[in-house]
PyMOL Python script that loads the backbone (N, CA, C, O; Angstrom):
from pymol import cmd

cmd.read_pdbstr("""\
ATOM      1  N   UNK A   1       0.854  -1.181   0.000  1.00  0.00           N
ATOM      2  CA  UNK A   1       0.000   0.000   0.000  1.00  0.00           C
ATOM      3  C   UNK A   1       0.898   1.242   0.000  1.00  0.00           C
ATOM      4  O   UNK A   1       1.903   1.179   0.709  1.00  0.00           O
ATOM      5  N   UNK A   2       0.673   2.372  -0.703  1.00  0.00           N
ATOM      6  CA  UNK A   2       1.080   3.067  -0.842  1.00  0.00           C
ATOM      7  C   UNK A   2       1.514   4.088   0.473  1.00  0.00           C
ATOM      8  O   UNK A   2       1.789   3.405   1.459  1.00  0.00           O
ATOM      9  N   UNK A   3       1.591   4.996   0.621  1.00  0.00           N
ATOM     10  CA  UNK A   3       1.892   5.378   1.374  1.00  0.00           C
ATOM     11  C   UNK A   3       0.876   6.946   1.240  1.00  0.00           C
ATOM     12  O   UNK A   3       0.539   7.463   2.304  1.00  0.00           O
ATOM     13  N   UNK A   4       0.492   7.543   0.062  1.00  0.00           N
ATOM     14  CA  UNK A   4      -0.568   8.336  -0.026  1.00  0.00           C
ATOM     15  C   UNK A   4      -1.729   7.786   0.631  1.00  0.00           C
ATOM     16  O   UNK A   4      -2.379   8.627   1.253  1.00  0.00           O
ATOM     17  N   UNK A   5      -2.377   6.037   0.680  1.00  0.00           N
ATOM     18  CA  UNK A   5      -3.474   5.372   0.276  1.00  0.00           C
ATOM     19  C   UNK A   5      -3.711   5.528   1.956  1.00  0.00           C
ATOM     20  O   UNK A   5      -4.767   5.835   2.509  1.00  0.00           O
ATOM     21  N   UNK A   6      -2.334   5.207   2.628  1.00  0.00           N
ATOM     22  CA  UNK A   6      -2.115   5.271   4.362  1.00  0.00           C
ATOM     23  C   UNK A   6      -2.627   6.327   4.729  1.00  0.00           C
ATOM     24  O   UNK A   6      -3.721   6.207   5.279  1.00  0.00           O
ATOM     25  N   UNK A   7      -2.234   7.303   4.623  1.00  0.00           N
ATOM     26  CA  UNK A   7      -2.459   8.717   5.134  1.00  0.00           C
ATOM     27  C   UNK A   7      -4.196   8.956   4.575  1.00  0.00           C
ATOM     28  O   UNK A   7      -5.218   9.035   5.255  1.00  0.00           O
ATOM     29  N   UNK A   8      -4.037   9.016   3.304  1.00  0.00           N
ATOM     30  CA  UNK A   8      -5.531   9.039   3.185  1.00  0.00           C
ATOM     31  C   UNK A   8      -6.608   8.385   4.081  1.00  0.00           C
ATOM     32  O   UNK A   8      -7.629   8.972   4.442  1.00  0.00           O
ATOM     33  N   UNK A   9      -6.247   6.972   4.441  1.00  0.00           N
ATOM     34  CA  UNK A   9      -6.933   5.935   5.347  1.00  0.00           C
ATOM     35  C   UNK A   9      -7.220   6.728   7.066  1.00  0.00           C
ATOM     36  O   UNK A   9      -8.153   6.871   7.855  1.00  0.00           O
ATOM     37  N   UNK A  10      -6.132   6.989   6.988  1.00  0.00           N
ATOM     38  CA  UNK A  10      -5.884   7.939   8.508  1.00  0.00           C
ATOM     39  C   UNK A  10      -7.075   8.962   8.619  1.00  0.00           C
ATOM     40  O   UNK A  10      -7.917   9.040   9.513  1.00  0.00           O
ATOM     41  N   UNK A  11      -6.896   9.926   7.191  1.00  0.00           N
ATOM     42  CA  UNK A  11      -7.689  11.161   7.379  1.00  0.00           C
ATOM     43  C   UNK A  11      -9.050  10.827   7.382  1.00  0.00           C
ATOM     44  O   UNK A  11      -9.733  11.539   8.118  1.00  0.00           O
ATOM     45  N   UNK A  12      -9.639   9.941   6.763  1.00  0.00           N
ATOM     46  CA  UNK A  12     -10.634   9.301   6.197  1.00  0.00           C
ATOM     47  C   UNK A  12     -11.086   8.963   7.949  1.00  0.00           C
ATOM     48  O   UNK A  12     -11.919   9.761   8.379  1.00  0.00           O
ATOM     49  N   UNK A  13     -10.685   8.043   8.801  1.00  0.00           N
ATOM     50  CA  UNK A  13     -10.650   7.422  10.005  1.00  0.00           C
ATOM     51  C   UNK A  13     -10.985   8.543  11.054  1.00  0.00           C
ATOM     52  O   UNK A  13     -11.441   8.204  12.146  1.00  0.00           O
ATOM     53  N   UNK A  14     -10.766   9.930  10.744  1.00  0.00           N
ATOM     54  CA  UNK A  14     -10.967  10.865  11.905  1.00  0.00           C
ATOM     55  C   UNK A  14     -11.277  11.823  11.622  1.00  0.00           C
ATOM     56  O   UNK A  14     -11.056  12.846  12.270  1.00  0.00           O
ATOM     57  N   UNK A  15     -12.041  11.732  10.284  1.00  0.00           N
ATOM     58  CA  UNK A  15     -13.174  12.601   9.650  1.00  0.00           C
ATOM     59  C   UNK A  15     -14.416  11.601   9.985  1.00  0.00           C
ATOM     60  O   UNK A  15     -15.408  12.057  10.553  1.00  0.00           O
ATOM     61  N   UNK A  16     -14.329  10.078   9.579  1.00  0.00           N
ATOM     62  CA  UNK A  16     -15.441   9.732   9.751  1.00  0.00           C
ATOM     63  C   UNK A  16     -15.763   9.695  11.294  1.00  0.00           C
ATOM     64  O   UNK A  16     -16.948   9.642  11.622  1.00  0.00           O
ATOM     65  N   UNK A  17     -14.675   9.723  12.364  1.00  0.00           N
ATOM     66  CA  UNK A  17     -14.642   9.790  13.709  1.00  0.00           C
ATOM     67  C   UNK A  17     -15.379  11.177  14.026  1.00  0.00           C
ATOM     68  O   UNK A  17     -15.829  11.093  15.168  1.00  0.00           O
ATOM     69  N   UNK A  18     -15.625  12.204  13.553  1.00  0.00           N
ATOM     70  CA  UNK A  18     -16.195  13.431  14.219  1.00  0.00           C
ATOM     71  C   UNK A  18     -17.983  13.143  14.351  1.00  0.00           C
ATOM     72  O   UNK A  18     -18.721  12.406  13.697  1.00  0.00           O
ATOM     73  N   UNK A  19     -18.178  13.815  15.169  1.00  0.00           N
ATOM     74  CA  UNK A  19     -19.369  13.546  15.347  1.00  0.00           C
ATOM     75  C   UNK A  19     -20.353  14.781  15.120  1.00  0.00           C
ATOM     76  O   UNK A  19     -19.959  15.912  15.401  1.00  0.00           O
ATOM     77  N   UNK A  20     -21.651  14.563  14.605  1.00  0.00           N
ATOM     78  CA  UNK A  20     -22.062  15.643  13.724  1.00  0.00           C
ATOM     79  C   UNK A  20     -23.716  15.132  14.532  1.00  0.00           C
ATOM     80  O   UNK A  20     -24.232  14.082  14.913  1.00  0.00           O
ATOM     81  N   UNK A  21     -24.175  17.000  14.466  1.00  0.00           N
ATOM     82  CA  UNK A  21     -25.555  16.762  14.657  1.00  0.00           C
ATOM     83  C   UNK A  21     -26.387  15.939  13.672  1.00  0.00           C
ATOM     84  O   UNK A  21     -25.799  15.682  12.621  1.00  0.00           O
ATOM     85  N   UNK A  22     -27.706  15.447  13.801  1.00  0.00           N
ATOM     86  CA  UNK A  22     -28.432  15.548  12.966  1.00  0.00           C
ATOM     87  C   UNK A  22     -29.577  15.801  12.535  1.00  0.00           C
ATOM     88  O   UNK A  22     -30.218  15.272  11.627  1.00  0.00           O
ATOM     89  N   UNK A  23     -29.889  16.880  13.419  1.00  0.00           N
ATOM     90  CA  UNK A  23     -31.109  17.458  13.440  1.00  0.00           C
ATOM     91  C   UNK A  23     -31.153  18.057  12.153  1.00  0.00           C
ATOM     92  O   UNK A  23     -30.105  18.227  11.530  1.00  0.00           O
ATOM     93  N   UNK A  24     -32.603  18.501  11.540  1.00  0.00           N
ATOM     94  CA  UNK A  24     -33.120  18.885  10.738  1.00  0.00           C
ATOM     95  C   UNK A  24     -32.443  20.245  10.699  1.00  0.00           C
ATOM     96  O   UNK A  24     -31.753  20.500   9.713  1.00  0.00           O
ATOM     97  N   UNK A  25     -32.583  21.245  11.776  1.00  0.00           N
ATOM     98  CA  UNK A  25     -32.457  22.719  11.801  1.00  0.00           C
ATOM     99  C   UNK A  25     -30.977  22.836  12.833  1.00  0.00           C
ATOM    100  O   UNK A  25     -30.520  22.093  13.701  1.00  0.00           O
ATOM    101  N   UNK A  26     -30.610  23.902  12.359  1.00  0.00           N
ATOM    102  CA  UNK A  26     -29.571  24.374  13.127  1.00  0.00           C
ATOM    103  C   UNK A  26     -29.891  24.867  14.169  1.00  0.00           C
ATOM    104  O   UNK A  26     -30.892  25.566  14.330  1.00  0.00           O
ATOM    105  N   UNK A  27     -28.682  24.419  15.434  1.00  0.00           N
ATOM    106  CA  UNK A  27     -29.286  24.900  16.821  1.00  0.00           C
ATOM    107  C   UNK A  27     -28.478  25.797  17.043  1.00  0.00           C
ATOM    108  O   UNK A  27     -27.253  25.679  17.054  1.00  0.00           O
ATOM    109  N   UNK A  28     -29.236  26.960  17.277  1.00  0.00           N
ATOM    110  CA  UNK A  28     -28.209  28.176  17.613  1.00  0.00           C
ATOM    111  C   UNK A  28     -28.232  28.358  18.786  1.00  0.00           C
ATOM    112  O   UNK A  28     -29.213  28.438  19.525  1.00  0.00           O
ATOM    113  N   UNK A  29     -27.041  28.442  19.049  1.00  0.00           N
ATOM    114  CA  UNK A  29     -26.026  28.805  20.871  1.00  0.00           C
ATOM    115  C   UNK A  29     -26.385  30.168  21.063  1.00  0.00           C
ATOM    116  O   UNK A  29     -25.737  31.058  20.512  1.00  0.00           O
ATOM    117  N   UNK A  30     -27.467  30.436  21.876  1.00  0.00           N
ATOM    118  CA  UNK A  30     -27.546  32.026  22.628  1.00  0.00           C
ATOM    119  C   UNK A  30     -26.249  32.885  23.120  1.00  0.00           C
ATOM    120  O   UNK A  30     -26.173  34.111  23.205  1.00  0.00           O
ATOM    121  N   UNK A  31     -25.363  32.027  23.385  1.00  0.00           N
ATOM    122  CA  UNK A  31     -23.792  32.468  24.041  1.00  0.00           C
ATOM    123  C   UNK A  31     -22.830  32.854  23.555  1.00  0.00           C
ATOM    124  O   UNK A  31     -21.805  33.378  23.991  1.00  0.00           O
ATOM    125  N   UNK A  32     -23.383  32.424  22.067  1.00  0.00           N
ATOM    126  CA  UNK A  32     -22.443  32.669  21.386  1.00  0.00           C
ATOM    127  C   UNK A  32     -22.128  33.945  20.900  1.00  0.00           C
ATOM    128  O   UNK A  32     -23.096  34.656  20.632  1.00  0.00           O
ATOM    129  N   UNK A  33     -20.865  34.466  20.700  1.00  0.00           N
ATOM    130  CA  UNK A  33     -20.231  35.771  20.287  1.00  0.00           C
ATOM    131  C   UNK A  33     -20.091  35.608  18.356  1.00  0.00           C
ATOM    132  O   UNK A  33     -20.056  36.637  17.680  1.00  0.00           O
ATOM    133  N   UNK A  34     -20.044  34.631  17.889  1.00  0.00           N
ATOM    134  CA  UNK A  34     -19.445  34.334  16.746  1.00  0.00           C
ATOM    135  C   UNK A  34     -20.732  34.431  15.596  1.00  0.00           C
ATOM    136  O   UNK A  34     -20.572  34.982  14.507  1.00  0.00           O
ATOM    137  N   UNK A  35     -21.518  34.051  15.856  1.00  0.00           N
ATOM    138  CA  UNK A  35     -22.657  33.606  14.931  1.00  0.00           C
ATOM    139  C   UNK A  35     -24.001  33.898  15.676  1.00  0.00           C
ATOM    140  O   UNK A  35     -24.093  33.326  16.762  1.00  0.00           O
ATOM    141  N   UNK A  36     -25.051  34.671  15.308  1.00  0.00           N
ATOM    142  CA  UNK A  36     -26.068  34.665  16.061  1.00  0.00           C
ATOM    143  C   UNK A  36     -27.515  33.980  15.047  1.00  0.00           C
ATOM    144  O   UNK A  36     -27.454  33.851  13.824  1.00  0.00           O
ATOM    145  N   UNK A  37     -28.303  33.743  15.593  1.00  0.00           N
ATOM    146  CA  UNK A  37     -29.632  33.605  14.626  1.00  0.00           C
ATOM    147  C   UNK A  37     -30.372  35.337  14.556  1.00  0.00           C
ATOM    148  O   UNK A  37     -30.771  36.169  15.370  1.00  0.00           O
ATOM    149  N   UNK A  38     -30.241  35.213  13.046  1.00  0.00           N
ATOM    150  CA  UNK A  38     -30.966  36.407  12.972  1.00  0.00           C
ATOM    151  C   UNK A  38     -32.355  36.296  13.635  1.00  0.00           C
ATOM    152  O   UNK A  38     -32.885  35.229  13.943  1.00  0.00           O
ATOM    153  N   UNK A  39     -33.023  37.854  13.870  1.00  0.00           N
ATOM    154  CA  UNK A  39     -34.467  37.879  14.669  1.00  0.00           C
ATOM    155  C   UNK A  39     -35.170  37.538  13.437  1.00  0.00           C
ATOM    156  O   UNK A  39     -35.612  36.411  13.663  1.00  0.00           O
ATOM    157  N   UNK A  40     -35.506  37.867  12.310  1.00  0.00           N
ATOM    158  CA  UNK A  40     -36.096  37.088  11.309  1.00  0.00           C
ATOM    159  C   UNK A  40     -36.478  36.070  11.512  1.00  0.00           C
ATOM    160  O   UNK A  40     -37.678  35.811  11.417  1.00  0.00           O
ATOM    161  N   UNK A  41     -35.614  35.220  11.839  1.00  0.00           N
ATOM    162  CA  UNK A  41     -36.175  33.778  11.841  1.00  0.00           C
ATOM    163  C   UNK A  41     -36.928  33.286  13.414  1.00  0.00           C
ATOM    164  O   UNK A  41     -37.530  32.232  13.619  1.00  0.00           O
ATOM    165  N   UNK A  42     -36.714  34.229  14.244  1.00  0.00           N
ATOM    166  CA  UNK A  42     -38.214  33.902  15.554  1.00  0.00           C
ATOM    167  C   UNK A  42     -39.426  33.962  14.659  1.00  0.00           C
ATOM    168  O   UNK A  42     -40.024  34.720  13.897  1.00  0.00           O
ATOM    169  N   UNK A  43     -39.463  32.639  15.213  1.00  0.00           N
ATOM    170  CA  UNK A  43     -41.314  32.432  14.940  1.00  0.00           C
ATOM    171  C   UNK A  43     -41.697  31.611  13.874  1.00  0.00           C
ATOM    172  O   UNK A  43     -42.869  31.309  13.650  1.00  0.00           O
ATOM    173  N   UNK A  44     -40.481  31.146  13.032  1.00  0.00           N
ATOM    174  CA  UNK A  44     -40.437  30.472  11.982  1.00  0.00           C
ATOM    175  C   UNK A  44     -40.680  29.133  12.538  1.00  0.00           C
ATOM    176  O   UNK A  44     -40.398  28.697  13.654  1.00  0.00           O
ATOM    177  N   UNK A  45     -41.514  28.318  11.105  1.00  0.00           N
ATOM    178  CA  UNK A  45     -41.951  27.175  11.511  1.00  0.00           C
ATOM    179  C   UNK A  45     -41.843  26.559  10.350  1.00  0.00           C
ATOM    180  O   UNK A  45     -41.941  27.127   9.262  1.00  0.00           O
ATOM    181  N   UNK A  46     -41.551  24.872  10.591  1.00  0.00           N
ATOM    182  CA  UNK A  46     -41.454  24.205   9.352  1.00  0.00           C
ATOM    183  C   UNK A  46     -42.660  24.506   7.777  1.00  0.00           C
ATOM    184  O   UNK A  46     -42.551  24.290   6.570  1.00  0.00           O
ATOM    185  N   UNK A  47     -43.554  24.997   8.518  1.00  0.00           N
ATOM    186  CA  UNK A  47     -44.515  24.581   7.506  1.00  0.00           C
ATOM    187  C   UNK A  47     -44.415  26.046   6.624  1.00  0.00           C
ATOM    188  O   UNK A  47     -44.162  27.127   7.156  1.00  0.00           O
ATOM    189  N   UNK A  48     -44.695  25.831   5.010  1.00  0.00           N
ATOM    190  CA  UNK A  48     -44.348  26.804   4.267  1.00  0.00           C
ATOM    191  C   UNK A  48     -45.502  27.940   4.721  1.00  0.00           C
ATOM    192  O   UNK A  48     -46.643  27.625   5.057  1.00  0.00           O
ATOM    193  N   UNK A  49     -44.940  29.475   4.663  1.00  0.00           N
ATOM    194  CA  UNK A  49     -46.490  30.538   4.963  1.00  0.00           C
ATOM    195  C   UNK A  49     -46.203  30.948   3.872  1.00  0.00           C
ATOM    196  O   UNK A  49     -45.119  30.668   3.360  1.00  0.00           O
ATOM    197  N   UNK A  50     -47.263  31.828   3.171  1.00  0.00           N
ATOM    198  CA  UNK A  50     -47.553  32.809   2.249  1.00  0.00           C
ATOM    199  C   UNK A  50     -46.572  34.128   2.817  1.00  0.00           C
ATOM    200  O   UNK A  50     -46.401  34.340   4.017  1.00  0.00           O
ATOM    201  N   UNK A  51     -46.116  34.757   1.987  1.00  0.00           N
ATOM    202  CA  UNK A  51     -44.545  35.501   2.262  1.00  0.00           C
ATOM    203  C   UNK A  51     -45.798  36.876   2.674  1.00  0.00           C
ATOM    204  O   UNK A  51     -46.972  37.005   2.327  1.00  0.00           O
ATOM    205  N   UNK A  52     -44.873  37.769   3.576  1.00  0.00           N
ATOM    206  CA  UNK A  52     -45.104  39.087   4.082  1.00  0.00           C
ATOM    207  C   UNK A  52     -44.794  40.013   3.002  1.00  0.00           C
ATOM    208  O   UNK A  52     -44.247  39.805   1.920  1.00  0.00           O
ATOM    209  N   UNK A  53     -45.230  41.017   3.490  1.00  0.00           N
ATOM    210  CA  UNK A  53     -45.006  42.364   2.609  1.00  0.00           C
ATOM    211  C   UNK A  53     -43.913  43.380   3.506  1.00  0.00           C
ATOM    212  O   UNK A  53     -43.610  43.176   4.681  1.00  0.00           O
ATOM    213  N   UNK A  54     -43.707  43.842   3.159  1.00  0.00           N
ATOM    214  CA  UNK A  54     -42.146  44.536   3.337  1.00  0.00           C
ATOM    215  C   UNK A  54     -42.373  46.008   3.137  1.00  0.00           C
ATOM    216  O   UNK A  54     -42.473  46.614   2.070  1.00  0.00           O
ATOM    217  N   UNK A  55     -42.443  46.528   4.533  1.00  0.00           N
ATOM    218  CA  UNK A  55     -42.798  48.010   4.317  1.00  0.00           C
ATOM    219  C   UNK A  55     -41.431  48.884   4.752  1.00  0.00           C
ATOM    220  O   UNK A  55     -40.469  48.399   5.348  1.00  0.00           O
ATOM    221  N   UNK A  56     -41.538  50.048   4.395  1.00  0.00           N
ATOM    222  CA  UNK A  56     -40.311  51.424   4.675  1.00  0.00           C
ATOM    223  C   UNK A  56     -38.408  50.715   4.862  1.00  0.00           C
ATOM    224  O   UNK A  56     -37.527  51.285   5.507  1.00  0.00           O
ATOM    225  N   UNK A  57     -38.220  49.173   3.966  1.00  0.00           N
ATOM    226  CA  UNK A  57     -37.264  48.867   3.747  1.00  0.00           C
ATOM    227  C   UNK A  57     -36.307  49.256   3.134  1.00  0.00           C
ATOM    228  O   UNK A  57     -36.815  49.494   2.039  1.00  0.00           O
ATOM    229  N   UNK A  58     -35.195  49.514   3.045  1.00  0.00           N
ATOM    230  CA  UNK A  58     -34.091  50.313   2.156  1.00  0.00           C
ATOM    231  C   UNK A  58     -33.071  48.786   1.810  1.00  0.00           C
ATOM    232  O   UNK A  58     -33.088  47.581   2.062  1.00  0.00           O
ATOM    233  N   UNK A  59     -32.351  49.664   1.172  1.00  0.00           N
ATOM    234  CA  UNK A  59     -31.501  48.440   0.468  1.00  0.00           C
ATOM    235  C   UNK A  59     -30.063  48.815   1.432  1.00  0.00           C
ATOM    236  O   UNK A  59     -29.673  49.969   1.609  1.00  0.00           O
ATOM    237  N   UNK A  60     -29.494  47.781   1.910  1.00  0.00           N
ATOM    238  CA  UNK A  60     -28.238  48.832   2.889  1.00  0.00           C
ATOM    239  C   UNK A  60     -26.812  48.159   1.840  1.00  0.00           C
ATOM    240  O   UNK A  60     -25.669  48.602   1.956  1.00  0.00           O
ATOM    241  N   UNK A  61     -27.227  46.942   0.769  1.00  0.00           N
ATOM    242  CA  UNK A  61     -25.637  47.129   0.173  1.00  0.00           C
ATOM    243  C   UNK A  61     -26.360  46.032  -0.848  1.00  0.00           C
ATOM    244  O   UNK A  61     -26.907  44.964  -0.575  1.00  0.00           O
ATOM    245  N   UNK A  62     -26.077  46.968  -2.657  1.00  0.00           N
ATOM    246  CA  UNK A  62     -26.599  46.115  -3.535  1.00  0.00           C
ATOM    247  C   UNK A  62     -25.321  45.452  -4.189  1.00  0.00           C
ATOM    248  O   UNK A  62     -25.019  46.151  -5.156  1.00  0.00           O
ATOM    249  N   UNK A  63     -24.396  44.328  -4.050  1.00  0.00           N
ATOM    250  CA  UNK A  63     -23.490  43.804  -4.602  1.00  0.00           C
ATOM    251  C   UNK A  63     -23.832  43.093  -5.705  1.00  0.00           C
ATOM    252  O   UNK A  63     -24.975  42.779  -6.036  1.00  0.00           O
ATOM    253  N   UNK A  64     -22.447  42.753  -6.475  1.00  0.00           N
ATOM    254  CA  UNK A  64     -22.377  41.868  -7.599  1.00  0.00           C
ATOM    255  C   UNK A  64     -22.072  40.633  -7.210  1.00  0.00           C
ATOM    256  O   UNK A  64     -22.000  40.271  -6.035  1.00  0.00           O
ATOM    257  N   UNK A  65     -21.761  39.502  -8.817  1.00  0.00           N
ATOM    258  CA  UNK A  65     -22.147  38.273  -7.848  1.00  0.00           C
ATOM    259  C   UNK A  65     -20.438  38.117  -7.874  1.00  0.00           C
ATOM    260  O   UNK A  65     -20.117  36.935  -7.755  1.00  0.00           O
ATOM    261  N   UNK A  66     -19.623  38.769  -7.964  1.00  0.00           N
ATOM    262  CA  UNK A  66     -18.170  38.609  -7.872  1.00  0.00           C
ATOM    263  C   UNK A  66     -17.469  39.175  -6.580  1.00  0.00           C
ATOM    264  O   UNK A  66     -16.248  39.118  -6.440  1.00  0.00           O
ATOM    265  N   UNK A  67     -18.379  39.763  -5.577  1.00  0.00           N
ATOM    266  CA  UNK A  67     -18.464  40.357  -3.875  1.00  0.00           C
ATOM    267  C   UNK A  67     -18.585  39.013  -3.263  1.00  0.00           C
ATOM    268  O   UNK A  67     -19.588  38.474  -3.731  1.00  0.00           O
ATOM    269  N   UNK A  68     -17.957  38.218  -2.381  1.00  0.00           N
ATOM    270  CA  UNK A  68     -18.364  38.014  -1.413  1.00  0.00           C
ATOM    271  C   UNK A  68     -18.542  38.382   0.148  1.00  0.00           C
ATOM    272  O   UNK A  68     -18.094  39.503   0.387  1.00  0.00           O
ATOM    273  N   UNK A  69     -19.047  37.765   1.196  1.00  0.00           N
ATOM    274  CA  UNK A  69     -18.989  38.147   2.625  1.00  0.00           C
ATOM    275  C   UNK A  69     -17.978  38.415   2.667  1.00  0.00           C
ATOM    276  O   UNK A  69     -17.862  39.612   2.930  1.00  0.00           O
ATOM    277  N   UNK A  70     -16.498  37.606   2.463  1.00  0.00           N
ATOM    278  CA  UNK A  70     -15.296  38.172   2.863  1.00  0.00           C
ATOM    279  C   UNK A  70     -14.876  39.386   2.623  1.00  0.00           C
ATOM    280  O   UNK A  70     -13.986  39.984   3.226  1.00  0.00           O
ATOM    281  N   UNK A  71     -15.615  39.815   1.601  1.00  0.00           N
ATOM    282  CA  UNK A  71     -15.240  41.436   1.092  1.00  0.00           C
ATOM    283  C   UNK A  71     -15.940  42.467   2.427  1.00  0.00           C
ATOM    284  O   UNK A  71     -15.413  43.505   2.827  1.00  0.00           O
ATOM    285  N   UNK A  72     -17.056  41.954   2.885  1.00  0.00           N
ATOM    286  CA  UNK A  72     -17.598  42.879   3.588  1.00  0.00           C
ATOM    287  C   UNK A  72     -17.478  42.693   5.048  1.00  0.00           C
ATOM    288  O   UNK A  72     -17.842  43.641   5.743  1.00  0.00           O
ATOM    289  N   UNK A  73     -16.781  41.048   5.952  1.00  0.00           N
ATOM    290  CA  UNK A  73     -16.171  40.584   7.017  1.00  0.00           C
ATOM    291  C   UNK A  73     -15.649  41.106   7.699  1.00  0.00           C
ATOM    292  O   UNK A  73     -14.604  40.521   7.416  1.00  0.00           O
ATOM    293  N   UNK A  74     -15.273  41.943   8.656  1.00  0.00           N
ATOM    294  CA  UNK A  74     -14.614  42.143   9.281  1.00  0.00           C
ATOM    295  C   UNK A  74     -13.393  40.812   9.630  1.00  0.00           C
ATOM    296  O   UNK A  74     -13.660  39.839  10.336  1.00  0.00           O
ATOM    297  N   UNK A  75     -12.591  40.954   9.230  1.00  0.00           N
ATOM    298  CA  UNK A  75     -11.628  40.050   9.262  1.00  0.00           C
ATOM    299  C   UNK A  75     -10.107  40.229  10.348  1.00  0.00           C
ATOM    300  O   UNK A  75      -9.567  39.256  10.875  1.00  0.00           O
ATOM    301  N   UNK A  76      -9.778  41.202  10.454  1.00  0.00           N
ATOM    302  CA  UNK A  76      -8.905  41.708  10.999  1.00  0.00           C
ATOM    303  C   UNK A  76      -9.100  41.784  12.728  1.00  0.00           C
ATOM    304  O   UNK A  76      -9.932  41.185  13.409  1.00  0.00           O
ATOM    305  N   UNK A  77      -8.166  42.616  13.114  1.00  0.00           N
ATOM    306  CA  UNK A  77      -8.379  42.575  14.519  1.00  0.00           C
ATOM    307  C   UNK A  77      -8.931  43.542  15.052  1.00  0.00           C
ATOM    308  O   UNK A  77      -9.041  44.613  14.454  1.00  0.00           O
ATOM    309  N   UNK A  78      -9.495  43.305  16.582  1.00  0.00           N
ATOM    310  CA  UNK A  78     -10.829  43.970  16.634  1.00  0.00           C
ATOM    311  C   UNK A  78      -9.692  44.851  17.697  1.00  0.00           C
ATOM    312  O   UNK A  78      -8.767  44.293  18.287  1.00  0.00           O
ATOM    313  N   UNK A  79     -10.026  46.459  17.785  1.00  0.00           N
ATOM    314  CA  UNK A  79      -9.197  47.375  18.986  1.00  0.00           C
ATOM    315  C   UNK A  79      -9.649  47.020  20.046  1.00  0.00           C
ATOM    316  O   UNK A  79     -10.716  46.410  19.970  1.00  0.00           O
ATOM    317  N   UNK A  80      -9.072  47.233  21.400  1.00  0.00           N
ATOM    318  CA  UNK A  80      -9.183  46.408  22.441  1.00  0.00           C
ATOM    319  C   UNK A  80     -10.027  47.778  23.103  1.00  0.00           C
ATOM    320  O   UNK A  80     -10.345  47.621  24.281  1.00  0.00           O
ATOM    321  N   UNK A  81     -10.419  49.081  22.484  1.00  0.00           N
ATOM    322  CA  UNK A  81     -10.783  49.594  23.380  1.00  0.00           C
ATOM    323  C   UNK A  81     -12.271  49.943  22.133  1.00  0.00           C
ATOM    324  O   UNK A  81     -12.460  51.142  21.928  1.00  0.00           O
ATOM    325  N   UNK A  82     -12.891  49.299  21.646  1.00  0.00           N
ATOM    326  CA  UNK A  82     -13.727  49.466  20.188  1.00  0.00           C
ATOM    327  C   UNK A  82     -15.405  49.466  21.255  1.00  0.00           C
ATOM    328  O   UNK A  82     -15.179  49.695  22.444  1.00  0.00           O
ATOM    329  N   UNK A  83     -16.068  49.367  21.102  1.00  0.00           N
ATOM    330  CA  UNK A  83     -17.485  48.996  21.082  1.00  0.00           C
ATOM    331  C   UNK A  83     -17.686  47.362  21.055  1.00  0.00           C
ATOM    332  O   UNK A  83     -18.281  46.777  21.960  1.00  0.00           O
ATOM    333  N   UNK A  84     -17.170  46.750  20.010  1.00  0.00           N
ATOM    334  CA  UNK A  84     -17.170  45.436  19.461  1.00  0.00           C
ATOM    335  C   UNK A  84     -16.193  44.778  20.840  1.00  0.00           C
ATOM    336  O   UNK A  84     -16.442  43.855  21.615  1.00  0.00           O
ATOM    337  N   UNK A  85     -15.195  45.556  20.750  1.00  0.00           N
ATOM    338  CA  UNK A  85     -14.474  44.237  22.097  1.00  0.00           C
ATOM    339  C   UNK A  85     -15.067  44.604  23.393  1.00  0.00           C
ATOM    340  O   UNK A  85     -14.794  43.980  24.418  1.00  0.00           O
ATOM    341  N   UNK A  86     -15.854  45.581  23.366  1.00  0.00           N
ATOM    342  CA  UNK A  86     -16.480  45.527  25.330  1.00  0.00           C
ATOM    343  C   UNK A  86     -17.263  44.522  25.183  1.00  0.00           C
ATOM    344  O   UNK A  86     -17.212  43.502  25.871  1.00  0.00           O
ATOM    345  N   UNK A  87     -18.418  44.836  23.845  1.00  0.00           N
ATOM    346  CA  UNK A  87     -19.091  43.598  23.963  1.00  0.00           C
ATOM    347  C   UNK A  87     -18.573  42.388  23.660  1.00  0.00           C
ATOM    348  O   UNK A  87     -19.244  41.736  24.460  1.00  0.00           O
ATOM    349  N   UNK A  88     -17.895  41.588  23.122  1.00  0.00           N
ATOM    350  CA  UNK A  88     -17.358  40.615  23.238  1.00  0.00           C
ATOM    351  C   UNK A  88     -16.959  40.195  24.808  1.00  0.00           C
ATOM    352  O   UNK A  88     -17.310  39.121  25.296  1.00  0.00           O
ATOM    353  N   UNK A  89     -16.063  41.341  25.627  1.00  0.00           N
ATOM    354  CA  UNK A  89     -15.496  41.150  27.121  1.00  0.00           C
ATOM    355  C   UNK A  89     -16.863  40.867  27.767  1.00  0.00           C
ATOM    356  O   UNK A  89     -17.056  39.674  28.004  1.00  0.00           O
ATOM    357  N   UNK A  90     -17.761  41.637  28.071  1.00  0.00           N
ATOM    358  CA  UNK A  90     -18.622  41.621  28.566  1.00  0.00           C
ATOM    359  C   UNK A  90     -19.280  40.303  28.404  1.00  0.00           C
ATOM    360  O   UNK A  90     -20.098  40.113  29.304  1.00  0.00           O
ATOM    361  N   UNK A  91     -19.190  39.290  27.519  1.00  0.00           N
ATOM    362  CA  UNK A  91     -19.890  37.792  26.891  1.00  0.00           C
ATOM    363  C   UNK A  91     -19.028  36.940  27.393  1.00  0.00           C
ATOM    364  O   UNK A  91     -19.176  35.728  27.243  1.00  0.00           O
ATOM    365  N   UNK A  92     -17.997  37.479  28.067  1.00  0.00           N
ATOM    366  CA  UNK A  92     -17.039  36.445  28.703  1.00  0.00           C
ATOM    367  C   UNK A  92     -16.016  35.722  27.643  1.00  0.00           C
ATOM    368  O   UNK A  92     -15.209  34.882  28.040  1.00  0.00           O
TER     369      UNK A  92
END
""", "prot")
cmd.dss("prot")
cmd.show_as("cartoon", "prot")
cmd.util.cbc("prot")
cmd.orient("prot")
């Protein structure tokens, strides 16, 4: 056996080793600092509704399809004395 076929076998072995939800919907962590559930989705329910109407909405950023999130991410580091890092400190 090769020695690619090994390593592959390995990676293969502790990828299939992780353990993964499998719920239908994503469970979002209230605690979390990283990812939140938008408020949009309170109240949402499996079953399809007839869509809302959309009043005094503005557009806040019309991109192309060659933009992604990373373009608009904050990626970098956050100042230790910002708005963004109290709240983060403050979340523990």
């Amino acid at each position: 056996m090769s020695l690619t076929v090994v390593l592959l076998q390995k990676v293969n072995e502790r990828w299939n080793a992780l353990v993964a939800p499998t719920d239908k919907l994503y469970t979002w962590d209230p605690k979390s600092t990283y990812i939140k559930s938008p408020p949009f989705f309170d109240g949402l329910t499996m079953e399809l509704q007839p869509p809302k109407s959309i009043h005094d909405a503005c557009v806040l950023l019309n991109l192309g399809d060659s933009v992604t999130t990373d373009h608009i991410s904050p990626a970098g580091n956050i100042a230790r004395s910002s708005s963004a890092a109290r709240y983060l400190t403050s979340r523990g």
